[in-house]
C-alpha positions as a printed NumPy array, in Angstrom:
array([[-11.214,  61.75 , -50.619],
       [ -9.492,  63.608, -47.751],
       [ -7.839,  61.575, -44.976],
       [ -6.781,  63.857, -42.174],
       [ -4.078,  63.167, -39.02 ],
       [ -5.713,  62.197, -36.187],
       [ -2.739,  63.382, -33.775],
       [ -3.835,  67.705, -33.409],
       [ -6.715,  69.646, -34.349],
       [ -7.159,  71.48 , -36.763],
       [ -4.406,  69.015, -38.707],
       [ -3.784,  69.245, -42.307],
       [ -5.419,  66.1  , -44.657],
       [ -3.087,  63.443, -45.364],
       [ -4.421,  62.51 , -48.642],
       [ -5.749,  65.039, -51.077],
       [ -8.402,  63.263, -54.232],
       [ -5.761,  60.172, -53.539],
       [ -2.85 ,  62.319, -53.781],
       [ -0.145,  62.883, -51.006],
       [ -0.117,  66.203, -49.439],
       [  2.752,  67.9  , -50.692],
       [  0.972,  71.814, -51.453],
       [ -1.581,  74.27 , -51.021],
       [ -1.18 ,  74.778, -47.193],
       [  1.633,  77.602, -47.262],
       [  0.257,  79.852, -45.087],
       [  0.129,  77.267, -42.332],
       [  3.331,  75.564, -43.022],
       [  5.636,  78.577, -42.881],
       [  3.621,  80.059, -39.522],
       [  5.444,  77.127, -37.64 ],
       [  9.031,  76.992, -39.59 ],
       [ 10.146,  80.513, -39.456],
       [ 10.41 ,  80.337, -35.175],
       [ 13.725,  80.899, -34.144],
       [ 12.478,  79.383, -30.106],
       [ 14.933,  76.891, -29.21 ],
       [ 13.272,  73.204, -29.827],
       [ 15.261,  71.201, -27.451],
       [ 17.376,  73.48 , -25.098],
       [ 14.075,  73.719, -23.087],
       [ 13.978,  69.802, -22.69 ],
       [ 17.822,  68.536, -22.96 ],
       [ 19.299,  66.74 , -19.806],
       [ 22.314,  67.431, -21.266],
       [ 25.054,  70.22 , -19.603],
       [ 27.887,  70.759, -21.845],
       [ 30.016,  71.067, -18.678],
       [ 29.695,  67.467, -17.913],
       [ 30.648,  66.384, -21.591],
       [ 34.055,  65.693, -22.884],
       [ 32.663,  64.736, -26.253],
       [ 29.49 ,  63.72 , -27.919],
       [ 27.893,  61.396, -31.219],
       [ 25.103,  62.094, -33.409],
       [ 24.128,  59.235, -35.594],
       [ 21.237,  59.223, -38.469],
       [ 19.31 ,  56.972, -40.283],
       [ 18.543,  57.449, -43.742],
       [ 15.257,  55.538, -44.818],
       [ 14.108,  55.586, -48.778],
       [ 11.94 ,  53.19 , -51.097],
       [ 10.914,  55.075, -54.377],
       [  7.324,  55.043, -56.37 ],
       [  7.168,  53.126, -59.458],
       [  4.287,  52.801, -61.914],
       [  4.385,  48.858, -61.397],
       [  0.901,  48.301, -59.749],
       [ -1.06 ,  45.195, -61.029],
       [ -3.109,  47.828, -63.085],
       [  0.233,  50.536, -63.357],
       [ -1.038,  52.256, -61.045],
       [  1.79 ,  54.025, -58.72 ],
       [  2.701,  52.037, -55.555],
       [  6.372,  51.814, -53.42 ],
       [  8.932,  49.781, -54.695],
       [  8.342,  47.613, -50.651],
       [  4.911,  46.926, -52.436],
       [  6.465,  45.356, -55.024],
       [  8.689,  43.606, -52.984],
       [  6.432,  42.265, -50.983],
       [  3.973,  41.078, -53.857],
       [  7.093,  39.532, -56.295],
       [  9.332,  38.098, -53.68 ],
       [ 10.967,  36.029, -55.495],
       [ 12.291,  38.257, -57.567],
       [ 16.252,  39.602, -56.909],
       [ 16.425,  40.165, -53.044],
       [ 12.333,  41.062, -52.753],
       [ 12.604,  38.064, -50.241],
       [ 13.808,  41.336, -48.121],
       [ 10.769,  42.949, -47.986],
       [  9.143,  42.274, -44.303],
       [ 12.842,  42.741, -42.816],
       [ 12.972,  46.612, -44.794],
       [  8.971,  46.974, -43.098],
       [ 10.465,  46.197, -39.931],
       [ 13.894,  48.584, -40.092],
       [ 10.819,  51.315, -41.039],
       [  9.495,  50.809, -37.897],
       [ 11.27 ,  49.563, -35.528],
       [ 12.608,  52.977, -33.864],
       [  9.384,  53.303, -32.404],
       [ 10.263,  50.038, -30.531],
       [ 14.018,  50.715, -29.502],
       [ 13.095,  54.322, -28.127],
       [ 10.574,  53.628, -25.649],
       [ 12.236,  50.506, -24.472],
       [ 15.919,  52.745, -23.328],
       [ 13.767,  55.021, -22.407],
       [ 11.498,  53.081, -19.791],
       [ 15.226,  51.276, -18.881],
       [ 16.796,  54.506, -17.424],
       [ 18.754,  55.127, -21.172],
       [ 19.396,  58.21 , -22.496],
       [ 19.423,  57.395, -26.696],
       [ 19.334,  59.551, -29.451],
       [ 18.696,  59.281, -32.624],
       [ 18.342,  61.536, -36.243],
       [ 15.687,  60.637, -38.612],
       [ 15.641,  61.14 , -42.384],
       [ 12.428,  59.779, -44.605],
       [ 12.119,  60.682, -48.042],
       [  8.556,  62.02 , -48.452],
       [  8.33 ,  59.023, -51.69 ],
       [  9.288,  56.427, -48.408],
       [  6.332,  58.043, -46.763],
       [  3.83 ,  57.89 , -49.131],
       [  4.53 ,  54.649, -50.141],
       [  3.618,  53.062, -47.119],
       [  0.23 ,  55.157, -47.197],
       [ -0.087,  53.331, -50.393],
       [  0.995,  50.359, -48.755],
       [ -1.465,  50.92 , -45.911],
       [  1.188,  50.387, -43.626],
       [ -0.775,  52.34 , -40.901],
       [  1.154,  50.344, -38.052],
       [  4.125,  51.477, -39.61 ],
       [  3.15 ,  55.206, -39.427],
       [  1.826,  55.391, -35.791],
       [  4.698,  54.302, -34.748],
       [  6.806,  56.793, -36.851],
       [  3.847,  58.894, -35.242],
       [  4.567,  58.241, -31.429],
       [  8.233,  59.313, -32.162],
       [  7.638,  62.659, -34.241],
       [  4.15 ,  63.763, -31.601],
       [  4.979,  62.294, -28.111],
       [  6.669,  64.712, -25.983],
       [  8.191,  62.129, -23.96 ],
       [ 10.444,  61.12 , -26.802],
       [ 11.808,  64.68 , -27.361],
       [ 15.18 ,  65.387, -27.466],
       [ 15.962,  61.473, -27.669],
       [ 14.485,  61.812, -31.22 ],
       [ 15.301,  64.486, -33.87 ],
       [ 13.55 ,  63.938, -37.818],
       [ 15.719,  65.597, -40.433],
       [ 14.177,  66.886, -43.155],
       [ 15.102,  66.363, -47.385],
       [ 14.014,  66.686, -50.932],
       [ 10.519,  65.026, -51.312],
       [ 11.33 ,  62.751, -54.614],
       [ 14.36 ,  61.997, -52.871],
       [ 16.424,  63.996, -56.117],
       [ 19.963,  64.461, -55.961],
       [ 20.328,  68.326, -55.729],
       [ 23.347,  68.998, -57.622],
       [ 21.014,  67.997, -60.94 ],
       [ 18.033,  68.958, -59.91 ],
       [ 16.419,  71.744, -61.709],
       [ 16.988,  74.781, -59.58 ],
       [ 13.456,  75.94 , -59.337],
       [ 12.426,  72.211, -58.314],
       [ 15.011,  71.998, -55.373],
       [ 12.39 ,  74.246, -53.523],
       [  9.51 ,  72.76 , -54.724],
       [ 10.876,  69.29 , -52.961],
       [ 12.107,  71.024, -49.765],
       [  8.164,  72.956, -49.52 ],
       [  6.406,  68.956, -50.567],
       [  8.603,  67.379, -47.54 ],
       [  7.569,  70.2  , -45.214],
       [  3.943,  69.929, -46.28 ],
       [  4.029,  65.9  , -46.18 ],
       [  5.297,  65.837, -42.703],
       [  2.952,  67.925, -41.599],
       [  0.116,  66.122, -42.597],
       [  1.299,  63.229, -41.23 ],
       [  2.447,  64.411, -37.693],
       [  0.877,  67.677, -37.293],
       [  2.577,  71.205, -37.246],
       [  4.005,  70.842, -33.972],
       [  6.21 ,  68.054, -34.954],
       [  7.111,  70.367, -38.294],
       [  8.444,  72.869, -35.89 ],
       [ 11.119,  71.171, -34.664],
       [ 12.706,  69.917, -37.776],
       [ 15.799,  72.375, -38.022],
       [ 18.318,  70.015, -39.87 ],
       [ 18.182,  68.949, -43.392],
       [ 19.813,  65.492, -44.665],
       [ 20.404,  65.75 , -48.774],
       [ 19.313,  62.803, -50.508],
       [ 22.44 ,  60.461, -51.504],
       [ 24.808,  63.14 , -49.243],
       [ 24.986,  65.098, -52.371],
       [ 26.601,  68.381, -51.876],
       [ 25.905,  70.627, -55.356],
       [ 29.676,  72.315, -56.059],
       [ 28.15 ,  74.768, -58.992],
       [ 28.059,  78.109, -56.937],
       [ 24.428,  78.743, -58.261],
       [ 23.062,  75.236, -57.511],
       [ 24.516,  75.732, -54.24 ],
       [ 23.832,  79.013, -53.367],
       [ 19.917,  78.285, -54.258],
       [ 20.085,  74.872, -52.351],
       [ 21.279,  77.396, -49.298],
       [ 18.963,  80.388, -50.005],
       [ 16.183,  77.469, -49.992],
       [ 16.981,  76.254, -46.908],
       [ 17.081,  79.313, -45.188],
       [ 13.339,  80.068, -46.778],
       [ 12.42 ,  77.265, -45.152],
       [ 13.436,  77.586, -41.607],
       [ 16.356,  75.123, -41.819],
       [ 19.101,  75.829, -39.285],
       [ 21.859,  73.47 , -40.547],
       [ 22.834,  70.427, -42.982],
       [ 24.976,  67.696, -42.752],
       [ 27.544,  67.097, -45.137],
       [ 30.389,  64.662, -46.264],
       [ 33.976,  65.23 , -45.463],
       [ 34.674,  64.972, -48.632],
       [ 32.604,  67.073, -50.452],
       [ 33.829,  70.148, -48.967],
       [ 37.144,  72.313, -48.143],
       [ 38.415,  75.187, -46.416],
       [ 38.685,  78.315, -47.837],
       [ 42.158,  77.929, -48.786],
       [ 41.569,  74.671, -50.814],
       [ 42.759,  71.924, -48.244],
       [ 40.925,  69.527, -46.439],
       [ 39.222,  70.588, -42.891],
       [ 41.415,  69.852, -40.149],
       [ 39.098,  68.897, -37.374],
       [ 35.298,  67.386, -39.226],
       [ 34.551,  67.195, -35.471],
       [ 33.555,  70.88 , -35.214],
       [ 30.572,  72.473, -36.735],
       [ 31.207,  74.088, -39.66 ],
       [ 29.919,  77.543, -41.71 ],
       [ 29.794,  76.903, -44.855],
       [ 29.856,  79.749, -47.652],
       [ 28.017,  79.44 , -50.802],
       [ 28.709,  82.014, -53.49 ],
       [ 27.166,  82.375, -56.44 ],
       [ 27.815,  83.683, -60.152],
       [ 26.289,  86.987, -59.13 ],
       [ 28.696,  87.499, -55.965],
       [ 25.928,  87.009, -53.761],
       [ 26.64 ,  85.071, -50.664],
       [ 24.909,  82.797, -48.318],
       [ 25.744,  80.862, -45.382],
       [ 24.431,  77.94 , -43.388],
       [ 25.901,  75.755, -40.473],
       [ 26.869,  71.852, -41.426],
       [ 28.034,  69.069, -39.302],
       [ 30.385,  67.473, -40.745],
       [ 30.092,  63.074, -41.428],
       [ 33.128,  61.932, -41.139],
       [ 33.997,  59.51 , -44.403],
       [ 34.176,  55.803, -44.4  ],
       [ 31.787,  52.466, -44.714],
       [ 28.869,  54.153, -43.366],
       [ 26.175,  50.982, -42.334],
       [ 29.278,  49.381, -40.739],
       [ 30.473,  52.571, -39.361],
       [ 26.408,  52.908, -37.862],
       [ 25.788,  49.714, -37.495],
       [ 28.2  ,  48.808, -34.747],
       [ 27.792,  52.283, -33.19 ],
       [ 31.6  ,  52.944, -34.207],
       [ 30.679,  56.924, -33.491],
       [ 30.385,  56.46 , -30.04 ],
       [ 33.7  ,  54.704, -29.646],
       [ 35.17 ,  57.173, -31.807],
       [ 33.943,  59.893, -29.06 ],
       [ 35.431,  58.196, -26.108],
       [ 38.642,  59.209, -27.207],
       [ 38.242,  62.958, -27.646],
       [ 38.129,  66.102, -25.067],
       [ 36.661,  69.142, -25.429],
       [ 38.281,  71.833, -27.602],
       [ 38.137,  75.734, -27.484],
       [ 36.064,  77.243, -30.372],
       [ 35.393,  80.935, -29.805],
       [ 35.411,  82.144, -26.668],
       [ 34.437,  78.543, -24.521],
       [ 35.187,  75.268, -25.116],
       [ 32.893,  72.536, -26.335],
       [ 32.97 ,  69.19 , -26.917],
       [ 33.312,  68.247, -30.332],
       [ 30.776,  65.935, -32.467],
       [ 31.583,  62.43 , -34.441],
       [ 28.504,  62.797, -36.423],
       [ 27.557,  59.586, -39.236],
       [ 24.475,  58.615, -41.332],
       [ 23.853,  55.288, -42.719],
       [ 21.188,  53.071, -44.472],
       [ 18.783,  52.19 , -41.783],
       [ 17.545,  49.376, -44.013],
       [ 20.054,  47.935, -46.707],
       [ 22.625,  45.402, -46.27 ],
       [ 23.414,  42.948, -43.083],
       [ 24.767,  44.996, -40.862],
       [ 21.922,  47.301, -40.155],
       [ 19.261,  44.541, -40.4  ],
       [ 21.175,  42.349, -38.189],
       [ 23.955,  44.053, -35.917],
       [ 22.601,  47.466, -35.75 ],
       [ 19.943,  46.445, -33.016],
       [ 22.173,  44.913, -30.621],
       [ 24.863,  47.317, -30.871],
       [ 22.464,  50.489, -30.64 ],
       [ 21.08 ,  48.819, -27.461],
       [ 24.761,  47.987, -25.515],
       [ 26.054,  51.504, -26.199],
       [ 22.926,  53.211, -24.493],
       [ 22.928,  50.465, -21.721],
       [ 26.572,  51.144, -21.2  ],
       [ 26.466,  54.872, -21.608],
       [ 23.345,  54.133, -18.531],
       [ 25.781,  52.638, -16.051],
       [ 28.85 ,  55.142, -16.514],
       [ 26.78 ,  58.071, -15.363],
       [ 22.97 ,  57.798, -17.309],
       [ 24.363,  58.355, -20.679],
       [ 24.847,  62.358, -19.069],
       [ 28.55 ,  62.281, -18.564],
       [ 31.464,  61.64 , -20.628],
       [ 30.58 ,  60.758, -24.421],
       [ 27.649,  61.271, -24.883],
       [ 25.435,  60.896, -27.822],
       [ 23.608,  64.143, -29.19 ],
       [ 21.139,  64.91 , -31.524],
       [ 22.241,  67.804, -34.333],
       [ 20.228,  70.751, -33.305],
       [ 20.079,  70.071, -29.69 ],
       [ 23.971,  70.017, -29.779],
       [ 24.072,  73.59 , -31.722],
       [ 21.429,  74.633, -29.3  ],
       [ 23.602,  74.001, -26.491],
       [ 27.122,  75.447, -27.32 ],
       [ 25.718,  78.289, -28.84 ],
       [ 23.76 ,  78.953, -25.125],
       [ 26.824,  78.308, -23.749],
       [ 28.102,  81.607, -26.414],
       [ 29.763,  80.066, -29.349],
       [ 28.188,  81.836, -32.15 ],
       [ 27.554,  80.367, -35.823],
       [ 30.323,  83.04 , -36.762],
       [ 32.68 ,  81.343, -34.499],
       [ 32.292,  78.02 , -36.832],
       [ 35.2  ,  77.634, -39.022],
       [ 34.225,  78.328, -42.418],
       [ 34.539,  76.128, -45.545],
       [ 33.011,  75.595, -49.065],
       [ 31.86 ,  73.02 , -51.678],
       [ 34.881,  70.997, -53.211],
       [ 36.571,  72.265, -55.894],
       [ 35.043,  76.102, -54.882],
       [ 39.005,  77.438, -54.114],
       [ 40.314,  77.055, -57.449],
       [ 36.955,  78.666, -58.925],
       [ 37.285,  80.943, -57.019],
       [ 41.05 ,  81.916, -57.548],
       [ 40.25 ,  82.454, -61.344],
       [ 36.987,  84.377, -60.712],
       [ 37.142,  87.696, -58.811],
       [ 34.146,  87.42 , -56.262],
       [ 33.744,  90.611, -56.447],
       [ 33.427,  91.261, -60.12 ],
       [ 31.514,  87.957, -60.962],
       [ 28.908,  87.468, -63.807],
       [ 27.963,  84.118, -65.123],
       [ 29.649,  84.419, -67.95 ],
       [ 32.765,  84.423, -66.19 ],
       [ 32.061,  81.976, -64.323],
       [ 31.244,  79.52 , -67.127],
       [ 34.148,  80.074, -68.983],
       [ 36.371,  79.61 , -65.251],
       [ 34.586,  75.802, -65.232],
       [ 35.545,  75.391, -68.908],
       [ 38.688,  76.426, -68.74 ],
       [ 39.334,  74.068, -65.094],
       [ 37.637,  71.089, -66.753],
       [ 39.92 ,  71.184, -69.684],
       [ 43.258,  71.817, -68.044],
       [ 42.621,  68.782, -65.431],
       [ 39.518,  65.817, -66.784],
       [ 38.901,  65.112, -62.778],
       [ 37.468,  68.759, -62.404],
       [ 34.001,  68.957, -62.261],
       [ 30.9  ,  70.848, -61.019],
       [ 28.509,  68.236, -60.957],
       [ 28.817,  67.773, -57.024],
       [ 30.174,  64.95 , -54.798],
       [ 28.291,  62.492, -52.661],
       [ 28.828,  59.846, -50.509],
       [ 30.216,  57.998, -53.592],
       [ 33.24 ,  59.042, -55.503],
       [ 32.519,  56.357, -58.25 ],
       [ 29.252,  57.898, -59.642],
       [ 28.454,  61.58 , -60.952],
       [ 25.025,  61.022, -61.167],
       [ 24.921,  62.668, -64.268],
       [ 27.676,  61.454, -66.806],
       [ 26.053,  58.127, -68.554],
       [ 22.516,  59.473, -67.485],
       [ 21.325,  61.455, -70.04 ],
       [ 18.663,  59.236, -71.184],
       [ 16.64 ,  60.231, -67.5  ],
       [ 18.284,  63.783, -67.306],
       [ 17.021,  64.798, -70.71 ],
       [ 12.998,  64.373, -69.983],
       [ 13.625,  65.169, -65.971],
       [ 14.87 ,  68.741, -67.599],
       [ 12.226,  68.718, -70.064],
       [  9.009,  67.552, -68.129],
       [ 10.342,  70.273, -65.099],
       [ 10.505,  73.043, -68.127],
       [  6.921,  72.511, -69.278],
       [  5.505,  72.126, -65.828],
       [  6.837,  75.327, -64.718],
       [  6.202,  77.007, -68.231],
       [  2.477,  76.016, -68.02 ],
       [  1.951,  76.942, -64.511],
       [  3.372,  80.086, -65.088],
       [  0.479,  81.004, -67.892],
       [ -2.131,  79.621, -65.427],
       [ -4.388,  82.309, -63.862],
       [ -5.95 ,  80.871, -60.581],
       [ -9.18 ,  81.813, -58.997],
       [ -9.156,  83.869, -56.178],
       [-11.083,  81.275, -54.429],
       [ -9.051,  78.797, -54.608],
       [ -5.34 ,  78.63 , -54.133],
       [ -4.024,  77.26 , -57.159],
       [ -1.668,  75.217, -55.541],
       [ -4.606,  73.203, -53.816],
       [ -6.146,  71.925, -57.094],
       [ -6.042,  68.267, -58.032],
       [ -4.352,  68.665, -61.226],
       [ -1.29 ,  71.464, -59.872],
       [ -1.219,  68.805, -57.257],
       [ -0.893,  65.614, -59.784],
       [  1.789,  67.796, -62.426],
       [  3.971,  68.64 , -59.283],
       [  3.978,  64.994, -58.136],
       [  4.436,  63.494, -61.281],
       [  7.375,  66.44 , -61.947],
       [  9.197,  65.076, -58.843],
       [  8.792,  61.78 , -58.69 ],
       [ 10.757,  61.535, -62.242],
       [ 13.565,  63.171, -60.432],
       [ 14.186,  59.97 , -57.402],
       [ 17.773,  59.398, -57.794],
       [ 17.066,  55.64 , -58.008],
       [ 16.22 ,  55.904, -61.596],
       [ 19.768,  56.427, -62.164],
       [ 20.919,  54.759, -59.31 ],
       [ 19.986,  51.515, -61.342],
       [ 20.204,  53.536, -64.643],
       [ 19.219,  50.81 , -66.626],
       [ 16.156,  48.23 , -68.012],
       [ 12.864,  48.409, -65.974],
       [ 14.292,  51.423, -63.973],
       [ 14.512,  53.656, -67.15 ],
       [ 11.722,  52.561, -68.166],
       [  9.819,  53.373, -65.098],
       [ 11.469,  56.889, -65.541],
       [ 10.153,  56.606, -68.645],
       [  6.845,  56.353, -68.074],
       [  6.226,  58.618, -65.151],
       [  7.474,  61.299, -68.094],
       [  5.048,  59.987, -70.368],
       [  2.286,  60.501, -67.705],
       [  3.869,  63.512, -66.134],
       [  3.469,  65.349, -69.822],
       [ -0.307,  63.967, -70.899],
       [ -1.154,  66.032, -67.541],
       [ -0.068,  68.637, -68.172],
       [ -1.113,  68.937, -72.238],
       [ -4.146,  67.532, -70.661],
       [ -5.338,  69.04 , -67.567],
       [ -4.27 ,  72.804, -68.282]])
């Protein structure tokens, strides 16, 4: 079976022998993401002349894959919402549908009122292909008429992120690419190439920020690969180059990821400021936050700076219930003091960098800063005589002089390392990854077929990532390890199986 996007020619199938598209189509996935042509300085009404400061706010949208169909079969965790509600909060399950959707409502209604909105989009590929599973088609051409209609471009920007929605700092390395390349493949499928091409910023699942320089440096290096232009990070997960914390977040930052070889990368992040992000969101505290700023010299003009936040879109009260109302009075009052074109202004991430860097501020001109915990590597590690040997013994040495030190990377939660406590998921995520990677790698494919396009590549690599959603230890107990459990158990009779 081979369901294809009706939205372009020539599109790329949705659904692969009842599989998600997530690989195979390389060659047409990086012809569109490797364009450095401005995506929305050709369309923006903006002029930075005529702003003293600007907001860029993103929703984060996730519901992972279980094996908890009426027959095991994999379906989204809304699925089983929606057929166990009386279960926990399931009773929730309509309301999440709705928050899934209901962009595609809010947009064109500012719109056709004279607004000028903006908004930053962030779907885990498992999200998406749940509510294919879900057949949640309404759901999806609405998502559609926001990622293909011209008419909504700048006021909507989609961020892209790891497929399996996997928190990168524990990630296997060589799967942090394999999630970035499923996302980009997944997105095309379901809104056509074009759409791919403007996705420029990337939104890590959980706002995890890896802080081991080689987890890091191939999370960058990645990126880059894959025609990503910037990230957005927490406050608190990174720090100047001197160790301290940045002194203005509102600025876009460079930040410089070195790794135990010396080698150096670097990509440009917003910053998200910290605090209680759905409330933060929710009642559009961003924009009020940019009312009271001016624009500040970086390089040789001055811009305006950006409060940038990302929340929930779904979970919790205030986004089900205040969000709505709030998101429409800030537009409608942005409208009447000048069309939402003057003043604070909100901003999407890569049409902002789009527009101060035509104005001549360079990615250079960024101030630069690094993963947490980076300056005191750093100061016992000569960058310029670096093995990883020396760098291991450097983390070793920090971890056992002060307990708090670690290199496991910092999130949008202090409270959790994602990996102490876990070791019951980490253990087969890090061996099912090892064997799918060892057997591919004694594979020889056919010259007629890409490898990657075969059912069974297709059904190891989804059964690799899915094992690696961050909700498994999110919960990190009962049915959730077990789930995790048993998408290992599958994961490995594939692969002893089918190669």
């Amino acid at each position: 079976m081979v369901a294809v996007n009706p939205f372009s020619s020539g599109a790329l199938p949705t659904v692969v022998e009842g599989l998600p598209n997530i690989c195979g189509w390389d060659s047409e996935i990086d012809a569109v993401i490797q364009t450095d042509n401005p995506v929305f300085l050709p369309r923006t009404n903006l002029r930075l002349k005529d702003i003293s400061a600007g907001f860029a706010i993103a929703l984060h949208m996730h519901q992972p894959i279980i094996p908890a169909g009426s027959q095991g079969e994999l379906i989204s965790n809304l699925q089983y919402m929606f057929e166990h509600p009386y279960e926990g909060d399931n009773y929730n399950a309509a309301p999440f549908a709705y928050c899934y959707a209901r962009l595609g409502d809010f947009i064109p209604e500012l719109v056709d009122q004279g607004c000028n909105p903006r908004i930053m989009l962030d779907y885990s590929g498992v999200l998406l292909w749940g509510l294919q599973r879900l057949g949640r088609q309404d759901i999806l051409d609405k998502l559609s008429l926001l990622a293909c209609d011209d008419h909504y471009q700048p006021h909507v920007e989609w961020l892209g992120t790891l497929w399996g929605h996997a928190v990168a700092p524990s990630t296997p390395i060589p799967d942090i690419k394999l999630h970035i390349r499923a996302w980009r493949h997944h997105f095309a499928a379901l809104f056509g190439v074009k759409a791919l091409a403007r996705v420029k910023g990337f939104s890590p699942p959980e706002m995890h920020l890896p802080n081991h320089p080689d987890t890091l440096y191939e999370l960058v290096k990645s990126l880059k690969e894959n025609g990503y232009r910037w990230l957005i990070a927490q406050e608190h997960t990174v720090e100047t180059l001197a160790g301290e914390p940045l002194a203005n977040p509102h600025l876009p930052h460079r930040l410089v990821a070195r790794n135990s070889q010396g080698e150096t990368l670097s990509i440009t992040v917003l910053i998200k400021t910290q605090g209680s992000d759905t409330k933060l969101v929710g009642q559009m505290q961003p924009y009020y936050d940019a009312k009271a700023l001016t624009q500040i010299p970086l390089g040789v003009v001055a811009i305006p700076p950006l409060v940038s936040q990302i929340a929930d879109g779904e979970n919790g009260g205030v986004m089900m219930n205040e969000f709505p109302s709030a998101f429409k009075r800030a537009w409608h009052e942005m409208r009447q003091q000048g069309g939402g074109k003057f003043g604070a202004v909100g901003m999407n991430g890569t049409e902002y960098l789009e527009l101060i860097e035509a104005a001549g501020c360079k990615p250079e001109d960024y101030p630069p800063c690094q993963a947490i915990g980076h300056h005191r590597l750093w100061r016992r590690v000569n960058p310029e005589s670096t093995n990883l040997e020396a760098v291991a013994d450097a983390i070793a040495a920090l971890k056992q002089e002060d307990p708090n030190f670690a290199m496991d990377g910092a999130s949008w939660t202090n409270d959790r390392s994602w990996v102490k406590g876990y070791e019951t998921v980490l253990e087969p995520m890090h061996r099912l990854s090892a064997q799918f990677h060892q057997t591919i790698a004694s594979v020889k494919s056919a010259p007629s077929e890409p490898f990657t396009r075969q059912h069974r590549y297709r059904n190891a690599l989804l059964h690799n990532l899915l094992l690696q959603t961050s909700c498994f230890r999110y919960w990190g107990h009962g049915i959730w390890t077990d789930y995790a459990r048993e998408i290992y158990r599958r994961g490995q009779a594939i692969l002893n199986a089918d190669f």
